[in-house]
MARTOR-475446 format. One line per 5 residues: number of its first residue (from 0); their letters; for each residue y, z, x of C-alpha. Coordinates in steps of 0.5 Angstrom, whole numbers, plus 500, padded with zeros to 3 digits. Example, Ala and Ser with C-alpha at 12.3 -4.5 7.8 and 13.67 -1.06 7.14 Angstrom:
! MARTOR-475446
0> as> 491 516 525; 498 514 527;
This chain:
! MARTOR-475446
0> xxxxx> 500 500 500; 507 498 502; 512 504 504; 517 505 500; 522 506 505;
5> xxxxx> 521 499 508; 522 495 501; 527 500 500; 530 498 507; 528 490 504;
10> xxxxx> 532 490 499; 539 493 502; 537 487 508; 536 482 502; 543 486 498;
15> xxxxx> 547 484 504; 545 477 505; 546 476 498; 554 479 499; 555 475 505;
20> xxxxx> 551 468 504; 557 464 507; 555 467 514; 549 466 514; 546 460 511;
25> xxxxx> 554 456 513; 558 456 519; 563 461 516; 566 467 519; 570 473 517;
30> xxxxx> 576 473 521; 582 477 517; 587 483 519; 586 487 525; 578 483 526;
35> xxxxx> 582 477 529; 588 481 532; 584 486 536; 576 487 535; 573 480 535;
40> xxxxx> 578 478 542; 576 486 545; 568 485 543; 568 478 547; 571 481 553;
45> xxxxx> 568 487 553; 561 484 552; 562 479 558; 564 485 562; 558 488 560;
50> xxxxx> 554 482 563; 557 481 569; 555 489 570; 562 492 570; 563 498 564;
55> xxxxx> 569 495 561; 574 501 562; 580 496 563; 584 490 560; 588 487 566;
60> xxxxx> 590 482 560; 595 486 555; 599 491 556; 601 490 563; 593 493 562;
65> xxxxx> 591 498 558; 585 502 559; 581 499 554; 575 505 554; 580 510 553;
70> xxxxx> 584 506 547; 577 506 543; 578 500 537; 572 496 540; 568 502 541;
75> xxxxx> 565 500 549; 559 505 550; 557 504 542; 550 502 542; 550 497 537;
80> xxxxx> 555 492 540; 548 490 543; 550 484 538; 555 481 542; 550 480 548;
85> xxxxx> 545 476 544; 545 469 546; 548 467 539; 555 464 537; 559 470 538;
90> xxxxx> 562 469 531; 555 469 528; 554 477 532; 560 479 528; 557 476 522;
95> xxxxx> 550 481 525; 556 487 526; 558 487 520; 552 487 516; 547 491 520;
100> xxxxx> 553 497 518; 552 495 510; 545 496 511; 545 501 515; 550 505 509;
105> xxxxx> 546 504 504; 539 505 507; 542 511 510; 545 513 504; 539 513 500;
110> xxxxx> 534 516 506; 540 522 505; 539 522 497; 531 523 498; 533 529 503;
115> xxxxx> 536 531 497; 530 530 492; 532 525 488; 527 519 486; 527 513 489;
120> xxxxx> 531 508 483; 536 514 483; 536 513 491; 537 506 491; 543 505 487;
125> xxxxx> 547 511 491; 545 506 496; 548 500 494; 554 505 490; 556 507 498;
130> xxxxx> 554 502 502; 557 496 498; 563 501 495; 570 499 496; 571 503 503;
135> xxxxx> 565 499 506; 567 493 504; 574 492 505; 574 496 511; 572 491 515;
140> xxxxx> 578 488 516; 579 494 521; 572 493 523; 571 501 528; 573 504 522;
145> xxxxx> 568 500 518; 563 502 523; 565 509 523; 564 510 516; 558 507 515;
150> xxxxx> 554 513 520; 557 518 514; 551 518 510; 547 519 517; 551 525 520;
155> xxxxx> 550 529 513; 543 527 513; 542 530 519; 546 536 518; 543 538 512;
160> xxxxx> 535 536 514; 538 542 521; 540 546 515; 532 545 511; 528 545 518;
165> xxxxx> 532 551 522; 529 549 528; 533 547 534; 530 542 536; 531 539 530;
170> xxxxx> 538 540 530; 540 537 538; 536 530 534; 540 531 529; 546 530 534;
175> xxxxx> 546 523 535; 549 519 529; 555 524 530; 555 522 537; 554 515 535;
180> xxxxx> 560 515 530; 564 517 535; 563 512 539; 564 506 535; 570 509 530;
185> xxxxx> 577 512 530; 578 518 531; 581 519 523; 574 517 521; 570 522 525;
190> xxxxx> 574 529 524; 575 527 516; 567 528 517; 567 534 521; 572 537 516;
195> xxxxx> 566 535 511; 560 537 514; 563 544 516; 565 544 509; 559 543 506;
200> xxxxx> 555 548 513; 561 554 510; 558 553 503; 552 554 505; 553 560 509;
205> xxxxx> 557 563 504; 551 562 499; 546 565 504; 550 570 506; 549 575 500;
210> xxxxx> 540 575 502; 540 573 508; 545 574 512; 541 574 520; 539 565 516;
215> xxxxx> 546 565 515; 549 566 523; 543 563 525; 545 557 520; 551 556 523;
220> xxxxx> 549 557 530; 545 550 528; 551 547 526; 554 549 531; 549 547 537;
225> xxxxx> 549 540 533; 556 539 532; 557 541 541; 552 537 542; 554 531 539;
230> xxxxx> 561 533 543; 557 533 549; 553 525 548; 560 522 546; 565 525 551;
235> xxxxx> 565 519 555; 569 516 550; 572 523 547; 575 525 554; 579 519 556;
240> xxxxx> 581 517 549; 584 525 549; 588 523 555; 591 518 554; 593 521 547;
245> xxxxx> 597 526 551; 601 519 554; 601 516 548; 606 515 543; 601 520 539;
250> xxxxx> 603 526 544; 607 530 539; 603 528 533; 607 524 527; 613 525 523;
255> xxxxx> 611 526 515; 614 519 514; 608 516 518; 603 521 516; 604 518 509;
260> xxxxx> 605 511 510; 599 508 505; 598 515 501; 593 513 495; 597 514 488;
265> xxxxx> 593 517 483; 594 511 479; 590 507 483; 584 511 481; 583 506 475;
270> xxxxx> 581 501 480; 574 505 479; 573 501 472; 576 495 475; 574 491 481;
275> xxxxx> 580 487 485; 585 490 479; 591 490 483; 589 484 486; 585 483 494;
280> xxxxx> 585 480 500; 582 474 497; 585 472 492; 592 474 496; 595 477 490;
285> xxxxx> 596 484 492; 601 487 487; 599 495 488; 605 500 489; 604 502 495;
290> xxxxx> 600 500 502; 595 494 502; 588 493 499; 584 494 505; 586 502 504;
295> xxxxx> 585 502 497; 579 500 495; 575 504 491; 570 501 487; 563 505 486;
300> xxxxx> 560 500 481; 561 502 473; 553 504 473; 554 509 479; 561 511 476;
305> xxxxx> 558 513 470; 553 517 473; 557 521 476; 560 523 469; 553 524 467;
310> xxxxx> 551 529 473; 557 534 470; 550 536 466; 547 538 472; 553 543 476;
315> xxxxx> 548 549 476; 545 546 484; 549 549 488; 550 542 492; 552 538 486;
320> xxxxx> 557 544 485; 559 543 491; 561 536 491; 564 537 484; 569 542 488;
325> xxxxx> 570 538 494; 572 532 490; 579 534 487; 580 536 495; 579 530 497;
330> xxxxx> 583 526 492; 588 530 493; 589 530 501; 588 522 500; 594 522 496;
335> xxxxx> 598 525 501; 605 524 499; 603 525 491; 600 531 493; 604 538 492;
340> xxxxx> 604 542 498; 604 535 502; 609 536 508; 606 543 509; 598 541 509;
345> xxxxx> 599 535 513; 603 538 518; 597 543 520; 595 541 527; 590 535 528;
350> xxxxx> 592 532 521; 598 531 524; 595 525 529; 592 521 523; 597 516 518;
355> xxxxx> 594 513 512; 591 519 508; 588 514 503; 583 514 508; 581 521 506;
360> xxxxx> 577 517 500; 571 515 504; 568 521 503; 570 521 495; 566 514 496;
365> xxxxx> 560 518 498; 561 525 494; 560 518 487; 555 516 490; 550 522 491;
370> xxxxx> 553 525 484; 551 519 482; 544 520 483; 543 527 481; 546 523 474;
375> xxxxx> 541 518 474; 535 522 475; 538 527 470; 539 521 465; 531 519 466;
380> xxxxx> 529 526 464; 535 526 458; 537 521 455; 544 521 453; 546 523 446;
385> xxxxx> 548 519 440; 555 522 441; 556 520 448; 554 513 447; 558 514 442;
390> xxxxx> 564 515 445; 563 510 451; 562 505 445; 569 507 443; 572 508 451;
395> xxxxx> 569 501 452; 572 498 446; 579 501 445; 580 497 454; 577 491 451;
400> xxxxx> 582 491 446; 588 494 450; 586 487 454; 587 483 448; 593 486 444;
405> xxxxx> 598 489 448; 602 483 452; 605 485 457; 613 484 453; 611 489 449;
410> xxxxx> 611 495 454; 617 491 457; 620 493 451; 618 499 450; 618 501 458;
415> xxxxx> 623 498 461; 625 502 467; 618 505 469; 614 502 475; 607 502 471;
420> xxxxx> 610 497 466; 613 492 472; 605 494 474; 603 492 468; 606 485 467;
425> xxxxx> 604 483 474; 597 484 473; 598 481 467; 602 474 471; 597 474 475;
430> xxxxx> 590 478 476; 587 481 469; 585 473 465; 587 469 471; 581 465 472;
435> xxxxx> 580 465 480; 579 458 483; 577 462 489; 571 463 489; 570 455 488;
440> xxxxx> 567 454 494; 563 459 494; 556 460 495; 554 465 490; 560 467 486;
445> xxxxx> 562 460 484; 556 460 479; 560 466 476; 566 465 476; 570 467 470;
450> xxxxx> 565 474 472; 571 477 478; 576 477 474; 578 484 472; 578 484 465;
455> xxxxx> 571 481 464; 567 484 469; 569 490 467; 567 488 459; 561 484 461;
460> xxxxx> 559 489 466; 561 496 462; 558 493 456; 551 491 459; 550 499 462;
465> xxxxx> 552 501 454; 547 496 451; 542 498 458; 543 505 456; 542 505 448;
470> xxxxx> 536 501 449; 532 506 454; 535 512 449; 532 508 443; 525 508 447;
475> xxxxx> 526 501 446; 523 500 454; 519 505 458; 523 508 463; 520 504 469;
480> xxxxx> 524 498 466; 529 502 465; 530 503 473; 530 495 474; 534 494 470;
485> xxxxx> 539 500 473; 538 497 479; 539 490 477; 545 491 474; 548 495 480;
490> xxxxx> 546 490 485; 550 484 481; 556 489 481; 557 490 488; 555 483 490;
495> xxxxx> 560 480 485; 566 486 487; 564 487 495; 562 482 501; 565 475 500;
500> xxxxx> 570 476 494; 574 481 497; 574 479 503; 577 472 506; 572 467 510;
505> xxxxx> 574 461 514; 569 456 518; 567 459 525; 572 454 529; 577 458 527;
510> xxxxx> 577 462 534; 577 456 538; 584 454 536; 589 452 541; 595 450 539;
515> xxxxx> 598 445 544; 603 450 547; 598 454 549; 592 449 552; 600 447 556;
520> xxxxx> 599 454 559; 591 453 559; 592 447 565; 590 449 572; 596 451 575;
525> xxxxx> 597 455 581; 601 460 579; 598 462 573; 593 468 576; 599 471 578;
530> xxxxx> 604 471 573; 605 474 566; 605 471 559; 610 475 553; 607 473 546;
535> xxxxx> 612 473 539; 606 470 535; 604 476 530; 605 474 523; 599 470 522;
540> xxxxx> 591 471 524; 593 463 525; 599 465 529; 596 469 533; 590 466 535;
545> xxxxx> 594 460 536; 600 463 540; 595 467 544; 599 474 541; 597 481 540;
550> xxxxx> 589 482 543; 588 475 543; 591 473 551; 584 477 553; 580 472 549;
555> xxxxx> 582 467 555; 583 472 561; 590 470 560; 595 476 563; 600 478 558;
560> xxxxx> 606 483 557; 605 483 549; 600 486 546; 598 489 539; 602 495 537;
565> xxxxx> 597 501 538; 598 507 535; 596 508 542; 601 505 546; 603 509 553;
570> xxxxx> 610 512 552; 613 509 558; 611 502 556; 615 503 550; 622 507 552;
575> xxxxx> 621 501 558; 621 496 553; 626 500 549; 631 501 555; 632 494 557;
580> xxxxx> 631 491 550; 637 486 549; 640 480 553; 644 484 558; 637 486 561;
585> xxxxx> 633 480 559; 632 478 565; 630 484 569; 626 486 564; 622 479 564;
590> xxxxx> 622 480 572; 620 487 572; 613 485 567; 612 479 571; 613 475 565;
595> xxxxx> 613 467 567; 613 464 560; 615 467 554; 611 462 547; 615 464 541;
600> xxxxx> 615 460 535; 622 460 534; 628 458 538; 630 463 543; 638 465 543;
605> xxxxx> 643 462 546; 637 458 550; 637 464 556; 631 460 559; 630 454 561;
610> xxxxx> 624 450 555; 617 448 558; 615 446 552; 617 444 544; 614 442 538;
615> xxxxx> 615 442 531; 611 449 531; 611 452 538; 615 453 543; 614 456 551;
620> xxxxx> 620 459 554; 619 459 563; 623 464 567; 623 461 574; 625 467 577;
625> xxxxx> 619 471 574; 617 477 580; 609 476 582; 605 480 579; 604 483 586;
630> xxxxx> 610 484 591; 612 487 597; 619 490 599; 623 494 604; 627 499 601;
635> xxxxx> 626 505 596; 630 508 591; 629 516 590; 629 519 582; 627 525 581;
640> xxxxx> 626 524 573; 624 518 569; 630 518 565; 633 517 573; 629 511 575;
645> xxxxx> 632 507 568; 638 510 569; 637 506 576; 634 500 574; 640 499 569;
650> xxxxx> 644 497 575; 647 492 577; 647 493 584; 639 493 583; 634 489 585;
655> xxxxx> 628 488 584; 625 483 589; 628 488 595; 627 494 592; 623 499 589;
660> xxxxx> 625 505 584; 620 510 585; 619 517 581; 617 522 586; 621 526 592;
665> xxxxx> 616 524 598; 616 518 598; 620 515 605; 625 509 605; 621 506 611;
670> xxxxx> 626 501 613; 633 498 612; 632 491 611; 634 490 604; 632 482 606;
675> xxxxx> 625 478 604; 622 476 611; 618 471 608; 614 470 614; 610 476 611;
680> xxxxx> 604 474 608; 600 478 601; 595 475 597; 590 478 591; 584 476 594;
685> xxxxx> 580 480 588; 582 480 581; 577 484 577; 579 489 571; 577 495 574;
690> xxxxx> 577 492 582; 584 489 586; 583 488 593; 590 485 596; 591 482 603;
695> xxxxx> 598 483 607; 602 482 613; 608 486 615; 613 485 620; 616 491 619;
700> xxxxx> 613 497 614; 615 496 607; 612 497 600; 607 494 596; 609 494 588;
705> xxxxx> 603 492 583; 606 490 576; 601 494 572; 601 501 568; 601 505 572;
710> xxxxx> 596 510 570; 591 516 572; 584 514 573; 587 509 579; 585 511 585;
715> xxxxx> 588 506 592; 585 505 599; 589 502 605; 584 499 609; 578 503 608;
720> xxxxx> 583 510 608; 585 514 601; 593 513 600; 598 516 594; 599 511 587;
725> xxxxx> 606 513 586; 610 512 581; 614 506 580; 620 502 577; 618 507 571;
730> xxxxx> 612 504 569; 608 500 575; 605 502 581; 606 502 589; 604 504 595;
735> xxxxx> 607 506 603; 605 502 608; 606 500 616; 607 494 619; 602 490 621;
740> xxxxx> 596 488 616; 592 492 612; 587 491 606; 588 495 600; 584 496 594;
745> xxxxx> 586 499 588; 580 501 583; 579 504 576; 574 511 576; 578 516 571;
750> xxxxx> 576 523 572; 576 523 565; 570 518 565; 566 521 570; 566 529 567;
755> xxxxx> 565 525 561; 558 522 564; 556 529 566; 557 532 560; 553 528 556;
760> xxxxx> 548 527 562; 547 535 560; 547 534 552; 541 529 553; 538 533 558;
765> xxxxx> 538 539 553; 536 536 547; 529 533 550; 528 540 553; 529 542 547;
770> xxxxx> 522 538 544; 518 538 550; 519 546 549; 517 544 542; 512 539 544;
775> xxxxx> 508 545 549; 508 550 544; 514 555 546; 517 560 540; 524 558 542;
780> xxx> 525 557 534; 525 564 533; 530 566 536;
């Protein structure tokens, strides 16, 4: 007999397949947001550095180089980017990427929903409830977070299986799904989990305490080790993304404004009864009050949802009560500025580094999803009432004929000041009855075609359920018919409300595209190695690619001076930036960063640099005077603080081509001669990410100036023999050296990395003590 896990894992696979068809079965790609603007270039590159056998720690390519480990939106260390090394399209591994999380959610949801006792029908439908939920599906447009909340299920599973076991073994095995999500996800996703886990751990205590109270201490020393462990394997990637936190713009933590930025409205509730209400990704008619689709989606099914309502019956277990009494919590931290006490609550420490509270609703997408299986099982040992179908009879008749009845003049005429009524004409205009031409091309969706508006999915879907569920109480069919049909219903909502209908897709060329600007730089030319680019292009996915902006200078190994706006971003670059913005200090600004082209896809201001290149579309600006990425200079200026060095490099008798600014009171000012002797010779003779040897030969001792970040972790060596980074024209780096020549090497190892190896070299090695003591029959357990 087949295993019923296996077919219920078949059928998630199968799930998957049917919401994603155009990526399988045509050459069709996921590519909007943040996937083309930072995760799809990030993974190629950190893919093609694994398999040169380097560790991707740096992206010499924008930023004036970033330490791309540290910033954590690729997820370098996560296992499961083994996708982007198959021998595959990459943009077929992206496909891969983003299913195998689908599956993973849903069949980890169903494993956690038989932890808890449920029945396997009632496991499978929280399944597709969450891993095809609204948060899932229209997250992946910002793939790490997507990632990072499909481990959820897992991460709670294994806290809850410690809890059953109570052995300490159990708990260092269950470490691994925290310590994998927090490799592959933004930090905001991983401590929503913590908060939850430990809410659901202190619960549990507080229920064992009065009987128990040695279980209970020993409960939360589990937890404990589980949640120390999980710390323990990840802090490779923990350790260097906390210090670069603390130089980042995060240092200080947010302002209320920014934390609140994209706060769920109570309002958008409604959008668990009505998929796409307010409009998506796809259809590009987003008409919400606030934020975008992608942070307010909600969509759990009309099945599960009504589920939920109906698990009220079983409040008396202690874990459906406490899923109810979480429930409104999380709302209400995902409202955010909606919320009473809002400035106070999100103001705590730790939630003041997270913007976006909508967010939040991944757990409450979880929370509908279990309470949905504990009301489905409830249903098949009660049927509902004659009164509550009743009453949903009634629900669904007075929407279907609100729909129908009350134009949107009307409430224009009755309302005519409020939001709500200015909200209601626009869905009205645009989403509720119009017909979406979409989907035409589609593979699955265009058979069903008026179904994805959301006026008739909630009608034709809604009144299905009611008819399912007054047949079963009729006994009209048995209750294993009734499970299939609960199944059947549940499955075609998802895949009609999730995957290709909320999310764009375009033909797998798309990442291939040059725009004639850019292929103008692409040419062989002896320069290009040692210059920098500076990228405008940031309002379309298109534009980006096109115009190599955000991330997407990593995809060709260009050198860039932009990038995409991290949350992240150091501080020095940015006051830098800031410093020198306007036309009174373009120039240096440009020479400062090694900038030699800039490509923009407008015209440039009072022509302050010569045009390279024009087109209808694009243009390509070259600075002839641009500073070599390397240089070597004579003489030093000494400041005793940042605000000095900008004070200095703003003035007029500054030179950057002879002189170098330096943050630091023991540098010497070797020489005199402010002229360039260009008999001396320097030269990159290697260029690697985290590896550059440079060859010199001074006539008289000067310094070496490297036009990147400088930044901890970076170490330099003047012919085999260790010598000080300093602190450079604010944001750079440089080195002392005598004349003569010399062979320098600068090379990337942070501390940060290296205590993180350890640490987690010390988790993995108590976690198989733990089950080989186990295995040699030891009674550690007992303590």
């Amino acid at each position: 007999m087949i295993n019923r896990n296996f077919l219920a894992l078949l059928f998630f696979i199968l799930t998957a397949i049917l919401a994603f068809p155009e990526l399988f079965f045509q050459s069709q790609t996921l590519f909007t947001g943040d996937l083309a603007q930072i995760h799809y270039p990030l993974k190629v590159f950190a893919a093609e550095q694994w398999r040169s056998g380097h560790v991707p720690l740096w992206n010499p390519h924008v930023l004036l180089g970033f330490p791309m480990l540290a910033e954590g939106q690729v997820g370098v260390l996560y296992p499961f980017n083994f996708f982007f090394l198959l021998p595959i399209p990459t943009y077929f591994a992206l496909t891969l990427f983003v299913t195998f999380h689908c599956i993973l959610a849903s069949f980890s949801t169903y494993i956690l929903a038989r932890l808890l006792g449920r029945s396997y029908a009632s496991a499978i439908i929280s399944g597709l409830s969450f891993g095809f939920s609204g948060f899932i599906m229209a997250q992946i447009v910002n793939l790490n977070i997507m990632s990072g909340g499909s481990w959820l299920p897992l991460v709670f599973a294994g806290v809850i299986y410690t809890l059953q076991q109570k052995r300490w073994s159990v708990a260092a095995g269950c470490s691994l799904p925290l310590a994998l999500q927090i490799l592959t996800s933004q930090p905001q996703i991983v401590f929503y989990t913590v908060l939850f886990i430990l809410g659901y751990t202190f619960w549990h205590t507080w229920l064992t305490l009065r009987q128990q109270p040695a279980q209970a201490y020993r409960d939360l020393a589990l937890v404990g080790l589980l949640l120390l462990l999980s710390l323990m394997l990840s802090s490779p990637q923990l350790l260097s993304s906390w210090e670069l936190k603390n130089l980042s713009l995060r240092a200080e933590g947010l302002s209320y404004n920014e934390i609140v930025i994209s706060s769920l409205p109570p309002l958008y509730w409604l959008t668990l009864l009505f998929p796409s209400l307010l409009g998506n990704e796809v259809n590009s008619k987003y008409v919400g009050l606030g934020g975008n689709f992608n942070e307010m989606s909600l969509y759990v099914g009309l099945l599960p949802l009504l589920m939920v309502v109906v698990s009220w019956r079983e409040r008396r277990h202690k874990f459906v009560l406490f899923l109810w009494l979480i429930l409104p919590i999380i709302m209400l931290l995902a409202a955010g500025r909606y919320m009473p006490l809002a400035e106070i609550i999100l103001s705590w420490p730790l939630f003041n580094l997270f913007r976006i509270t909508a967010r939040w609703s991944l757990i409450s997408q979880l929370v509908f999803a279990l309470l949905a299986a504990w009301g489905l099982d409830s249903c098949l040992r009660q049927p509902l009432s004659r009164q509550m179908l009743g009453g949903l009879i009634i629900f669904w008749l007075i929407i279907t004929l609100s729909f129908i009845f009350v134009p949107h003049s009307f409430l224009a005429t009755a309302f005519p000041e409020t939001k709500f009524t200015h909200l209601w004409q626009a869905l009205y205009q645009y989403n509720l009855f119009e017909v979406p031409h979409y989907y035409h091309d589609r593979l699955i969706l265009s058979w069903l075609n008026g179904g994805l508006m959301p006026q008739s999915a909630f009608v034709t879907r809604f009144g299905a359920i009611i008819g399912l569920l007054i047949i079963y109480s009729t006994r009209y069919i048995n209750q294993f018919h009734f499970k299939i049909a609960a199944i059947t219903l549940t499955l075609i909502d998802v895949v009609l409300s999730g995957g290709t209908a909320i999310n764009p897709i375009t033909t797998a060329t798309f990442w291939q595209q040059q725009s004639p600007a850019v292929q103008t730089l692409l040419q062989p030319a002896p320069h290009v190695n040692r210059y920098r680019i500076f990228s405008t292009a940031d309002n379309t996915d298109q534009e980006v690619i096109m115009g190599l902006g955000q991330y997407f200078p990593t995809f060709y190994h260009i050198s860039a001076a932009s990038g995409y706006k991290t949350p992240l971003l150091l501080q020095r670059h940015q006051k830098f930036l800031t410093a020198l913005a306007g036309n009174k200090y373009l120039f240096l600004a440009l020479s400062l960063t090694s900038t030699r082209w800039v490509i923009m896809n407008s015209k440039l201001e009072q022509h302050l640099l010569p045009l390279l290149y024009e087109d209808t579309a694009w243009r390509v600006y070259e600075n002839p005077h641009a500073l070599p990425r390397a240089l070597v200079v004579h003489k030093a200026m000494l400041a005793e603080s940042s605000e000095q060095v900008l004070a200095f490099l703003q003035q007029d008798m500054f030179d950057p081509r002879s002189t170098v600014v330096l943050e630091t009171t023991l540098a010497q000012n070797n020489s005199k001669n402010d002229e360039i002797n260009h008999s001396e010779k320097m030269e990159i003779t290697r260029d690697d990410p985290t590896s550059i040897e440079i060859e010199v030969d001074l006539l008289t001792p000067g310094y070496l100036v490297l036009l990147d970040n400088y930044y901890p972790g970076w170490t330099a060596t003047v012919d085999g023999t260790p010598t000080p980074i300093l602190h450079a024209n604010y944001f750079a780096r440089a080195i002392s050296l005598p004349l003569g020549y010399h062979t320098i090497h600068f090379n990337y190892w942070p501390r940060s990395f290296q205590l993180g190896l350890m640490l987690s070299a010390t988790g993995w090695v108590i976690i198989v003590g733990l089950n080989l003591l186990k295995l040699k029959g030891v009674r550690y357990d007992s303590i």
